[in-house]
MARBA-3410 file (N, C-alpha, C, O; in Angstrom, 1 decimal):
84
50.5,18.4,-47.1,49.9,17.3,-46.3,50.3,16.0,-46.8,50.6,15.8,-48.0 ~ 50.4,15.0,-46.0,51.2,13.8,-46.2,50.0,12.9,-46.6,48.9,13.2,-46.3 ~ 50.2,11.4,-47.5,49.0,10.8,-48.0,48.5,10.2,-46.8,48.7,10.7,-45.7 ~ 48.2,9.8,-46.8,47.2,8.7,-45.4,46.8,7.3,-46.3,46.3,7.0,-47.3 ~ 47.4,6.5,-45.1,46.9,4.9,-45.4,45.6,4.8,-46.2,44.6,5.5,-45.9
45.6,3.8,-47.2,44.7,3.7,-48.0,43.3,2.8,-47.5,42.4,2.5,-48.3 ~ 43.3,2.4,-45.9,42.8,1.2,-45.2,41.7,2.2,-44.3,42.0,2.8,-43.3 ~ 40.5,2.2,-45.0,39.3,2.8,-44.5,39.9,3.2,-42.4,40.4,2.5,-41.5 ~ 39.7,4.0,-42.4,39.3,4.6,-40.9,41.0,4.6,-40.4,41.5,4.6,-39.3 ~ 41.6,4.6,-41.3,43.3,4.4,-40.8,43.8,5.6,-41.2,43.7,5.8,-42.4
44.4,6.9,-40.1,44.9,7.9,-40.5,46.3,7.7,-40.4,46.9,8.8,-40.5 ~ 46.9,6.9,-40.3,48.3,6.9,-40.3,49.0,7.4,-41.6,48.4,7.4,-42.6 ~ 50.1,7.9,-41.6,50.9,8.3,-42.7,51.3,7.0,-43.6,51.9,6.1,-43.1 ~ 51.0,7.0,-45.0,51.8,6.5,-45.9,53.3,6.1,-46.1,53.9,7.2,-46.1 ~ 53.8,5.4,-46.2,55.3,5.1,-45.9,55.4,3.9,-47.0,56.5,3.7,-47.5
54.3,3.2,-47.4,54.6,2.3,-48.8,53.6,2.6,-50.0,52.3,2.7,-49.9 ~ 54.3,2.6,-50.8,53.4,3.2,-52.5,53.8,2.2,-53.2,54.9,1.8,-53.4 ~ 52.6,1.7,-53.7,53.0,0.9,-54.9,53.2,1.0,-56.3,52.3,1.5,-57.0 ~ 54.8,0.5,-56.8,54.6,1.5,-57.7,54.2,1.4,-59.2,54.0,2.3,-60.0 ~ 54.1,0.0,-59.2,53.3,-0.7,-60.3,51.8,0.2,-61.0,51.3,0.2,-62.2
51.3,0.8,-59.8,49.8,1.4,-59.9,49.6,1.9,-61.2,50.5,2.0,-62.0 ~ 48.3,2.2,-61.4,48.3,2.9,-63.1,46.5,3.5,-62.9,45.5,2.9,-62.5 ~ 46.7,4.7,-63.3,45.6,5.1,-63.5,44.4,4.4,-64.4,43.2,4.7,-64.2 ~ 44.6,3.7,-65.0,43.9,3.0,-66.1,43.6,1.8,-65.2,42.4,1.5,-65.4 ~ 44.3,0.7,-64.1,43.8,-0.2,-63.8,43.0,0.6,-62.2,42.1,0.1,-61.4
43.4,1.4,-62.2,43.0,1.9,-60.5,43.4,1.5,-59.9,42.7,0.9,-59.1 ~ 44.7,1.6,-59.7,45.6,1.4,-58.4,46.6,2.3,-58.3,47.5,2.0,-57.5 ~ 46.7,3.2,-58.9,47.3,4.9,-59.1,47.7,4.9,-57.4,48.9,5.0,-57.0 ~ 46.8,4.7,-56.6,47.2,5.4,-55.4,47.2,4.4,-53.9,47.1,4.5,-52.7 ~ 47.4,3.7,-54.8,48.0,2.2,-53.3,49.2,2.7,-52.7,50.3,2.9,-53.1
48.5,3.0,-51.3,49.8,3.6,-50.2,49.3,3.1,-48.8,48.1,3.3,-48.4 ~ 50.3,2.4,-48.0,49.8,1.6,-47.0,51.0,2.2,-45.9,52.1,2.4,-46.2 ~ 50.1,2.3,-44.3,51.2,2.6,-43.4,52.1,1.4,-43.3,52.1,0.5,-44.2 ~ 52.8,1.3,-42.4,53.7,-0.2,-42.5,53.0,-0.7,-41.6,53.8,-1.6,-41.3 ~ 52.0,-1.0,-40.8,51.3,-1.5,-40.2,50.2,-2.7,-40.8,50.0,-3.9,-40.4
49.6,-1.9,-42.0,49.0,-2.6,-43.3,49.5,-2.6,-44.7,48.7,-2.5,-45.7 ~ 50.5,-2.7,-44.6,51.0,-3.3,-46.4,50.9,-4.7,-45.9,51.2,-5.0,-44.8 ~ 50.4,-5.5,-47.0,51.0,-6.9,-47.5,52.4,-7.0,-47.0,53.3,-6.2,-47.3 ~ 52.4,-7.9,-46.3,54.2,-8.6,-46.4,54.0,-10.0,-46.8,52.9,-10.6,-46.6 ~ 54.8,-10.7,-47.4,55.6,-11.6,-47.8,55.0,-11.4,-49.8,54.1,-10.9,-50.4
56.1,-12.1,-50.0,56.4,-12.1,-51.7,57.2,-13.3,-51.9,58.0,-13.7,-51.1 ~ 56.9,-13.9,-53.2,58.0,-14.6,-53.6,59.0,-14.3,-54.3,59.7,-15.1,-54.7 ~ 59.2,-12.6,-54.4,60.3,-12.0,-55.1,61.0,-11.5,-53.7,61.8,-10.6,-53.8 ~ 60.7,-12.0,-52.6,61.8,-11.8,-51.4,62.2,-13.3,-50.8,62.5,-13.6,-49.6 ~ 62.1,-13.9,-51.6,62.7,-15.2,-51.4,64.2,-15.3,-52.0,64.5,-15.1,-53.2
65.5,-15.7,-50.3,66.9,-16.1,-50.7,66.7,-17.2,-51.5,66.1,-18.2,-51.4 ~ 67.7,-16.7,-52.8,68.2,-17.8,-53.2,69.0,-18.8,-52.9,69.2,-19.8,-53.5 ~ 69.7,-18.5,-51.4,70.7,-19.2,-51.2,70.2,-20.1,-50.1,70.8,-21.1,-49.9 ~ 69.0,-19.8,-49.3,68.3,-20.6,-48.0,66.6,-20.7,-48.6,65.7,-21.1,-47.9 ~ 66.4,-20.3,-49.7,65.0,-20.7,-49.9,63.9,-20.0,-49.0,62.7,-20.4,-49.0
64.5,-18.7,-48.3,63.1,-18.6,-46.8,63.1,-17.5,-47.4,64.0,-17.5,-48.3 ~ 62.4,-16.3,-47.2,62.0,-14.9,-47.5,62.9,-14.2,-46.4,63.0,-14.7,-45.3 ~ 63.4,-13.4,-46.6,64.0,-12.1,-46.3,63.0,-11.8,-45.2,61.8,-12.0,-45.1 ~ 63.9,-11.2,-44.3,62.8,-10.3,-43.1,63.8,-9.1,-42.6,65.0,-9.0,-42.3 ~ 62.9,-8.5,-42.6,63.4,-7.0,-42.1,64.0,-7.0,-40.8,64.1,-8.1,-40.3
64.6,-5.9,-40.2,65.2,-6.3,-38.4,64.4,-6.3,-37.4,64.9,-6.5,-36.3 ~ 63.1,-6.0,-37.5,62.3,-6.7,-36.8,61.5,-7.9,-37.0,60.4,-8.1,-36.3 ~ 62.0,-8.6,-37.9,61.3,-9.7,-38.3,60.3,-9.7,-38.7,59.6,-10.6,-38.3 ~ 59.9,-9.1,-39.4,58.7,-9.6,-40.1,59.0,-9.8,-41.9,60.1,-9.3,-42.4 ~ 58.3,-10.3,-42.6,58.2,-10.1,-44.1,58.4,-9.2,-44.2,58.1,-8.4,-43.3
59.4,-8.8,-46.0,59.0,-7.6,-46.0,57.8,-7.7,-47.7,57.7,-8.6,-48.5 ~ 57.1,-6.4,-47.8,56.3,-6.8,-49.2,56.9,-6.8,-50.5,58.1,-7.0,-50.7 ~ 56.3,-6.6,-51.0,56.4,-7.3,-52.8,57.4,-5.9,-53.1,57.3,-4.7,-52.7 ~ 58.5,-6.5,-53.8,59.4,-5.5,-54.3,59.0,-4.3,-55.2,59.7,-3.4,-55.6 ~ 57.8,-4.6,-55.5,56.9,-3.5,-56.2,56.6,-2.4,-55.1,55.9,-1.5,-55.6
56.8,-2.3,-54.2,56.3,-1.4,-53.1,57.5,-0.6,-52.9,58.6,-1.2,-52.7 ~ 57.5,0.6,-52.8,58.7,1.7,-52.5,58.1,2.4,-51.2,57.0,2.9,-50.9 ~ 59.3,2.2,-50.3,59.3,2.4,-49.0,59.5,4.3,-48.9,59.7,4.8,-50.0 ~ 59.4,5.0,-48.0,59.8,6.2,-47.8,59.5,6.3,-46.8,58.3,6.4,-46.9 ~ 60.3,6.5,-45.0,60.1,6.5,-43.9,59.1,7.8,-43.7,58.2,7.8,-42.8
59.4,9.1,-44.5,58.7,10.2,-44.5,57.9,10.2,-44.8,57.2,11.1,-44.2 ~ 57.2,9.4,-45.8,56.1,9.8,-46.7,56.1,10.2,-47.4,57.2,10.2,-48.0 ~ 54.9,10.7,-48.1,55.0,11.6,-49.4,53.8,12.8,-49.3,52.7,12.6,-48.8 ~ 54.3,14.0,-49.7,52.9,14.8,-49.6,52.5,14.3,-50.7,53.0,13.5,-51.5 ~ 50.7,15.2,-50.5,49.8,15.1,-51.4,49.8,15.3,-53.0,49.1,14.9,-53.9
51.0,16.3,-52.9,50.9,16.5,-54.3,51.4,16.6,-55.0,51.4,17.4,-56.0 ~ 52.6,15.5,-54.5,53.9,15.3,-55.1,53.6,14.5,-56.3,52.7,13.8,-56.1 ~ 54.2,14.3,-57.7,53.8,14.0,-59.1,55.0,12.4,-58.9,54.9,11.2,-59.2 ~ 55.8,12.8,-58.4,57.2,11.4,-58.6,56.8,10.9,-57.2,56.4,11.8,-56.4 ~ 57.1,9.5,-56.6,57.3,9.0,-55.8,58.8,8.6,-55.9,59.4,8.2,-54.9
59.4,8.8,-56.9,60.8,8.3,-56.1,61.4,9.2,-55.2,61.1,10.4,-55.2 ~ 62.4,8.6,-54.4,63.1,9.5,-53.4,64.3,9.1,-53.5,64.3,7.9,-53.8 ~ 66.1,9.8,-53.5,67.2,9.9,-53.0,67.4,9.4,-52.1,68.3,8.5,-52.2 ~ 66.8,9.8,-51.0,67.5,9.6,-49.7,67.4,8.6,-49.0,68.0,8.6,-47.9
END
C-alpha cells in the first residue's frame, strides 16, 4: 500500500518525503501529495537571475530537502531513495 498525504482528510498518494525527517525530532514521516507540499525555498533561488526556479508548470518547487517520486512509496519500504 502506498503512503498517503500527511494533510488530515487528504487520501492522495505521497509523491514528496522529506528527507531531513528524524525519528527523534518527529518528522520521520513528512510526505505530502504535490498538491500540499510547501513550495518555494531559498535553496531554489538562480544564482544567475535571483528568482526561484519553477517547475514546467509554473509553480515553486519545495525545499531541496524534499525527494520527489512520481510513484510513491509503499508502506513499508525502509529507504526512500529511488534510481529511477
Amino acid at each position: 500500500m502506498k503512503i498517503k498525504c500527511i494533510i488530515k482528510n487528504c487520501n492522495n498518494m505521497a509523491v514528496w518525503h522529506l528527507m531531513s525527517g528524524s525519528e527523534e525530532s518527529g518528522t520521520a514521516n513528512i510526505s505530502y501529495c504535490d498538491f500540499h507540499v510547501d513550495r518555494g525555498c531559498s535553496c531554489n533561488i538562480n544564482p544567475n537571475t535571483g528568482i526561484e526556479d519553477c517547475d514546467e508548470e509554473g509553480r515553486l518547487y519545495p525545499c531541496c530537502e524534499y525527494c520527489y517520486y512520481e510513484f510513491g512509496w509503499d508502506e513499508d519500504e525502509e529507504d526512500y531513495e529511488h534510481d529511477d
